[in-house]
N, C-alpha and C positions, 0 to 999 in steps of 0.2 A: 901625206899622212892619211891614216884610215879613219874610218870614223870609231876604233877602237881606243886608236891611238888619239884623237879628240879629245876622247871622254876621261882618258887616264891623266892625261896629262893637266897639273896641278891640282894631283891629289896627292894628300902628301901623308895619309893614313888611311887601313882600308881595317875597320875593328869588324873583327869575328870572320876573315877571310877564311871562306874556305878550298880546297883544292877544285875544285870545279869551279869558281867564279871563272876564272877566265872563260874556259867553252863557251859557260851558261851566258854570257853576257854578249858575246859576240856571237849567239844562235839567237839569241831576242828571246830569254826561256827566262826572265825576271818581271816581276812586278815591282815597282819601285815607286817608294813615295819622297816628296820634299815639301814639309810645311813651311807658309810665310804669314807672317801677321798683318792684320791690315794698314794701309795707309796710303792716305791723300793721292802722294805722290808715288812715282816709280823710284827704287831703290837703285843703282848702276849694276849693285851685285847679281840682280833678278835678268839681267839681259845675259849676265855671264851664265847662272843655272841653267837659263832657257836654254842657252847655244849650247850647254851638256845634252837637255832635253830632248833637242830636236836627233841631236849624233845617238842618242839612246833607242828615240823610235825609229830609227829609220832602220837599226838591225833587228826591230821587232819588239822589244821590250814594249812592255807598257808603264805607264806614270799617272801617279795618283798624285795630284795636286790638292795640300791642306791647306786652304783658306782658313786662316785660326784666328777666326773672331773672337771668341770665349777669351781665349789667351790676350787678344787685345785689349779687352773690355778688361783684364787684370793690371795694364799696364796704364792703360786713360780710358775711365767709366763713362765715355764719350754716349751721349744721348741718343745719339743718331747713327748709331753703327750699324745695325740692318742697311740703311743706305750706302752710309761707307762701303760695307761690305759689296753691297752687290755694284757699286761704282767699279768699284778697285777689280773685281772678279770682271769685269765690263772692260778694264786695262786692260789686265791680264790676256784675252780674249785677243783683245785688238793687237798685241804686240806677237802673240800668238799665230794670227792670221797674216799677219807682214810678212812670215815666212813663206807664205804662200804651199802652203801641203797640199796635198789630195788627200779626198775626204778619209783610206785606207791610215793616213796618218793621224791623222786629225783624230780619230774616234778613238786613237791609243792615249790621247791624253787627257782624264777625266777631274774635274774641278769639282771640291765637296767643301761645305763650311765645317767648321770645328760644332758647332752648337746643330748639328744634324746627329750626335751622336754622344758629345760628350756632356749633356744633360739628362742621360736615361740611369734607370735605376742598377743597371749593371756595373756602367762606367763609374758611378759615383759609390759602389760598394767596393770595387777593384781600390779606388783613391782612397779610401780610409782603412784597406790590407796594406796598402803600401807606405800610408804613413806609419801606421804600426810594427810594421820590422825596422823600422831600426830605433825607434823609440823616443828619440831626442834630436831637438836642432840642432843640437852638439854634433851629433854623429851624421846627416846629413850638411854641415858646412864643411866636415871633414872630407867627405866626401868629393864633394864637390868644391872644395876647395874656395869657399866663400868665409868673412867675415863673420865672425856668430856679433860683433858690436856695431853692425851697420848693416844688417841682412830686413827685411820686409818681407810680410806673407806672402808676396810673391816670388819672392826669391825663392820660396821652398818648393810654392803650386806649380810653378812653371816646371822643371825637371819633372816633378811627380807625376804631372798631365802627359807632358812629351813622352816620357817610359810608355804610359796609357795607350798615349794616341795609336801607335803603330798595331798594337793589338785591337782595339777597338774600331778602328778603319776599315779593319778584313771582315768583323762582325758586320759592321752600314752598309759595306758594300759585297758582301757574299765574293772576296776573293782574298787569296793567301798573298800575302806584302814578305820580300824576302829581303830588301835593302832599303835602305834610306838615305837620303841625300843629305851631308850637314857641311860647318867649316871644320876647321883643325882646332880653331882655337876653342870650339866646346868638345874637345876630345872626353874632358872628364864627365860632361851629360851623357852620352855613348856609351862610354863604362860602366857607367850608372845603370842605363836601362838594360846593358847585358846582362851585369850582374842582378838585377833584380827581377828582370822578365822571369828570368830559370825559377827566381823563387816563389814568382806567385803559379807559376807551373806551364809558363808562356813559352812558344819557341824564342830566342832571341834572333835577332836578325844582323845583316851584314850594315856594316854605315861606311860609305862613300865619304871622307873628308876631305873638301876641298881646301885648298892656301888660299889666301884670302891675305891681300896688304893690310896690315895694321890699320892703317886708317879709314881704310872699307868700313872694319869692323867697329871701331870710336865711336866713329863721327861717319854714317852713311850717306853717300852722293845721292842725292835724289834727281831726276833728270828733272830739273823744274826750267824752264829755259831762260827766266827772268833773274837768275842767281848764280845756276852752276858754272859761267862762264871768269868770275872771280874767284870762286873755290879750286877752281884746276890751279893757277897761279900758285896755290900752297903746299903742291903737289910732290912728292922728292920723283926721283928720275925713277927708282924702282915701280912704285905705283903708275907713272905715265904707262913704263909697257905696257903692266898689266890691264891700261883702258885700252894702250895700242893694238893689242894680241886680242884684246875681246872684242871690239871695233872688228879687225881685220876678222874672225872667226863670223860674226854676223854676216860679214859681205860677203865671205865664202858661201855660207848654210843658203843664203838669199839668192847665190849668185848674181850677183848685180855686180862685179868683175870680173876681168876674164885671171887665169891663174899667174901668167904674166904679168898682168898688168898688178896686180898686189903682191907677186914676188919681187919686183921693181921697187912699187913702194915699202916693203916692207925694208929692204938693203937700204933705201933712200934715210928712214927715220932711223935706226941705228946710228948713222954717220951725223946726224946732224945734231948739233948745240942745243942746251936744256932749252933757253927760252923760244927756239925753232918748234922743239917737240912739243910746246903748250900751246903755240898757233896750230898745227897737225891735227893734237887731238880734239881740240873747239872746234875747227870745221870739218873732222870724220863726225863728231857728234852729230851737227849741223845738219851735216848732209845724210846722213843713214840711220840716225836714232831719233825717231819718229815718236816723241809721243804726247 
């Protein structure tokens, strides 16, 4: 496989595709961002992004990495999240470096906080235009496809921010953002920010959505080592691959196998019994997810 063919594979929506994404993405002629929020621990989904990330710069593209504190601080008013933050950006970093790049790679991918940008007097006129088109939480739960009898102000801030952010990122960082990295399963936040970028008179941009097993999305795998070895156990055979396939794509990017030798094992875990593949993926973890 190419590292085209990487990147494409389990995505299972590409909103606002247009006829040139292909070339444009496989000549490295993209700027691409993907925001995460903070926390403690590593998420499992974050090693899968990365392993897009790395098949991304390496045909050139660049990545803009959104530390969204701001957005955290909506979700737990946590006291201490300047340090969270730059802990977690400190992760980030170090799982980063296990790749082992050269510095030509490394400088394609630049790390920004959310609160670098989305505290200034622009970004916070932008958010009260855009609450104002449509008028009513009536009309953004419809939207977004949310509950108007169980929804919280954050339910609303959050989509409204995210629209924000991709426009307001190119402002902080003096460069044009053409895609964005998300799941499938926020396909209607995407919709969202196409549809309203255009209207406050913004380019809208392409979003990458990746598949993403259900229960990534619920309930996220945190790599904590003193716990996640009981939660695989819950695991349905579907989701195993998806650690199988993401595992095996790290040891590729890493090369710390030869092709052989994870073509072997990859035919080997197919063939074998559910409770076989949950001793497999505890000691791929063990052994190659470092953190």
């Amino acid at each position: 496989m190419t590292s085209f063919d990487n990147i494409i594979k389990n995505i299972s929506n590409i909103v606002g595709r247009k006829k040139s994404f292909n070339y444009k993405l496989k000549n490295g002629l993209y700027n691409i961002y993907w925001g995460i929020k903070v926390n403690k621990n590593i998420d499992f989904k974050i090693i899968f992004i990365l392993n897009k990330i790395i098949e991304l710069i390496s045909l050139g593209n660049n990545i803009i990495i959104l530390v969204a504190d701001v957005h955290t601080i909506l979700d737990n008013n946590s006291k201490s999240i300047n340090n969270d933050t730059d802990f977690f950006i400190n992760k980030l970093k170090e799982i980063i470096n296990s790749y082992n790049l050269n510095d030509e790679l490394t400088n394609r991918i630049k790390i920004i906080k959310g609160s670098d940008f989305q505290l200034s007097k622009e970004y916070l006129l932008d958010m009260f235009k855009l609450i104002s088109i449509n008028g009513s939480i009536k009309d953004y739960c419809n939207e977004l496809n949310m509950d108007i009898n169980s929804i919280s102000f954050n339910n609303i801030i959050h989509p409204i921010m995210q629209t924000l952010d991709e426009e307001h990122i190119q402002k902080s960082i003096n460069t044009t953002i053409d895609c964005q990295i998300g799941y499938s399963n926020n396909i209607k936040q995407y919709v969202f920010s196409k549809k309203h970028m255009s209207q406050l008179g913004f380019n809208s941009k392409i979003y990458l959505l990746y598949d993403i097993p259900t229960h990534f999305i619920e309930n996220p795998f945190y790599l904590n080592p003193t716990n996640y070895i009981s939660f695989i156990y819950t695991f349905n055979e579907k989701t195993l691959v998806f650690m199988f396939n993401t595992i095996i794509d790290t040891i590729k990017i890493r090369k710390q196998s030869s092709i052989e030798e994870i073509s072997e094992n990859t035919n080997l875990f197919v063939k074998l019994q559910l409770e076989n593949k949950y001793k497999i993926i505890t000691n791929l973890l063990k052994l190659n997810i470092n953190i």
